[in-house]
C-alpha positions as CSV (number, residue, x, y, z in Angstrom):
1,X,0.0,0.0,0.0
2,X,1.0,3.5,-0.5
3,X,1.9,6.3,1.8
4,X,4.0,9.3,1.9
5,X,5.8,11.3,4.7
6,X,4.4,14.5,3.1
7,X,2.1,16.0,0.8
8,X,4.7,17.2,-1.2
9,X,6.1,13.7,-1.7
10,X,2.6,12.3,-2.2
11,X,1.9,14.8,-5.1
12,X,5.6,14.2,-6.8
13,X,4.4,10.2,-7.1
14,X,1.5,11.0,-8.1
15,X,2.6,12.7,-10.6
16,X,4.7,10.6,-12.2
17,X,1.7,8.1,-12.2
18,X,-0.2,10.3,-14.7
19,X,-2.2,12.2,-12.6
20,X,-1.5,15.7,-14.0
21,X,-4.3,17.8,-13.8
22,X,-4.9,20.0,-10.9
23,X,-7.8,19.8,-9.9
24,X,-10.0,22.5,-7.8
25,X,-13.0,21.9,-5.4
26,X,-16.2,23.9,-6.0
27,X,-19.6,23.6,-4.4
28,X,-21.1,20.8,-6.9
29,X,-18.1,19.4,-9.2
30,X,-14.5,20.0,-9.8
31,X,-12.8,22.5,-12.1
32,X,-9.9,22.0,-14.0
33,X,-7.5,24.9,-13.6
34,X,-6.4,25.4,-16.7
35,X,-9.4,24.5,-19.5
36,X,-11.8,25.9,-17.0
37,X,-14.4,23.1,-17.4
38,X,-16.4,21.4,-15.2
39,X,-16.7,17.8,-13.9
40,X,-19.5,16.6,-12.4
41,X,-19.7,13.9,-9.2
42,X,-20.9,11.6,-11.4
43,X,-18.4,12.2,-14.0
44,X,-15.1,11.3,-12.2
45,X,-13.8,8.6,-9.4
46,X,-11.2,8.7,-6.9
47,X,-8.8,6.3,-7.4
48,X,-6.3,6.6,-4.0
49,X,-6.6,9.5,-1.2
50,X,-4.2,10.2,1.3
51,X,-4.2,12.2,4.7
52,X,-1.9,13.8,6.2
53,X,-1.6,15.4,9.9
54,X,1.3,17.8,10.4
55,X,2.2,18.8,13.8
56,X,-1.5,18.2,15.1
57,X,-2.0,21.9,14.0
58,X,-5.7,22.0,12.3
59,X,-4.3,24.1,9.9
60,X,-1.7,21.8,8.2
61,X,-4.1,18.9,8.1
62,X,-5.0,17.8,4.6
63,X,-6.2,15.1,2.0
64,X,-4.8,14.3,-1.3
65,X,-7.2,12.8,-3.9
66,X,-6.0,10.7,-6.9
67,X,-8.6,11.5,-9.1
68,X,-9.8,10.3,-12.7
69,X,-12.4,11.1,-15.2
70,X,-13.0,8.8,-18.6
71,X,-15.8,10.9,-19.7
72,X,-13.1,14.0,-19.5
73,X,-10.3,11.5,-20.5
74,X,-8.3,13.4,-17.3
75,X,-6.1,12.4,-14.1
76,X,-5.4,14.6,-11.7
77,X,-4.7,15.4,-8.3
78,X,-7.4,17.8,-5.8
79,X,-5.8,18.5,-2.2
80,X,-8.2,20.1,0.4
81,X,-8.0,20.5,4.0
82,X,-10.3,18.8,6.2
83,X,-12.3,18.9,9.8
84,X,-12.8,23.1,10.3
85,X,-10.7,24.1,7.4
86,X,-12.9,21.8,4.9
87,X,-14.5,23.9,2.0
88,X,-18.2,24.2,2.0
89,X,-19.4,21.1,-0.7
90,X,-23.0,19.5,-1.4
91,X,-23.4,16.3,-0.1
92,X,-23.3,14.2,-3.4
93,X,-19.5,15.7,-3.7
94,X,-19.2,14.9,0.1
95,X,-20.1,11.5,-0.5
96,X,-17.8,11.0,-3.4
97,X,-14.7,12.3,-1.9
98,X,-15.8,10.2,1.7
């Protein structure tokens, strides 16, 4: 099984796997950064995700998503904080990224 020490290491492998796209959270589906499009909860899956707890400081806590899309013909990667820090997501996101 994977892990990484850091998110840094875990987005470097991930990386190299393919997983290119950056990928950005918004209320109902992801965007992708650069072609500004849209991808739907029912459009993508996620493949691996990985936490990480730095320091036990709420701030540095995060999880890194492996993501992929066939319909978009896309991997990528989508890193968002968790617990208070979490962005504000409907629940059909929520349940995707659980």
């Amino acid at each position: 099984m994977e892990a990484y020490e850091t998110l840094t290491e875990g987005i470097n492998a991930l990386r190299k796997q393919g997983y290119t796209e950056d990928f950005n959270l918004k209320y109902n589906c992801l965007i992708c950064g650069e072609d500004d499009y849209e991808i739907l909860h029912d459009q993508f899956q996620v493949d691996k995700s990985f936490r990480f707890d730095v320091d036990e400081d709420p701030s540095d806590q995060a999880v890194l998503y492996a993501i992929s899309s066939e319909d978009h013909q896309r991997k990528g990667i989508l890193v968002n904080s968790y617990g208070i820090y979490s962005d504000p997501i409907a629940n059909e996101m929520l349940d995707k990224l659980k």
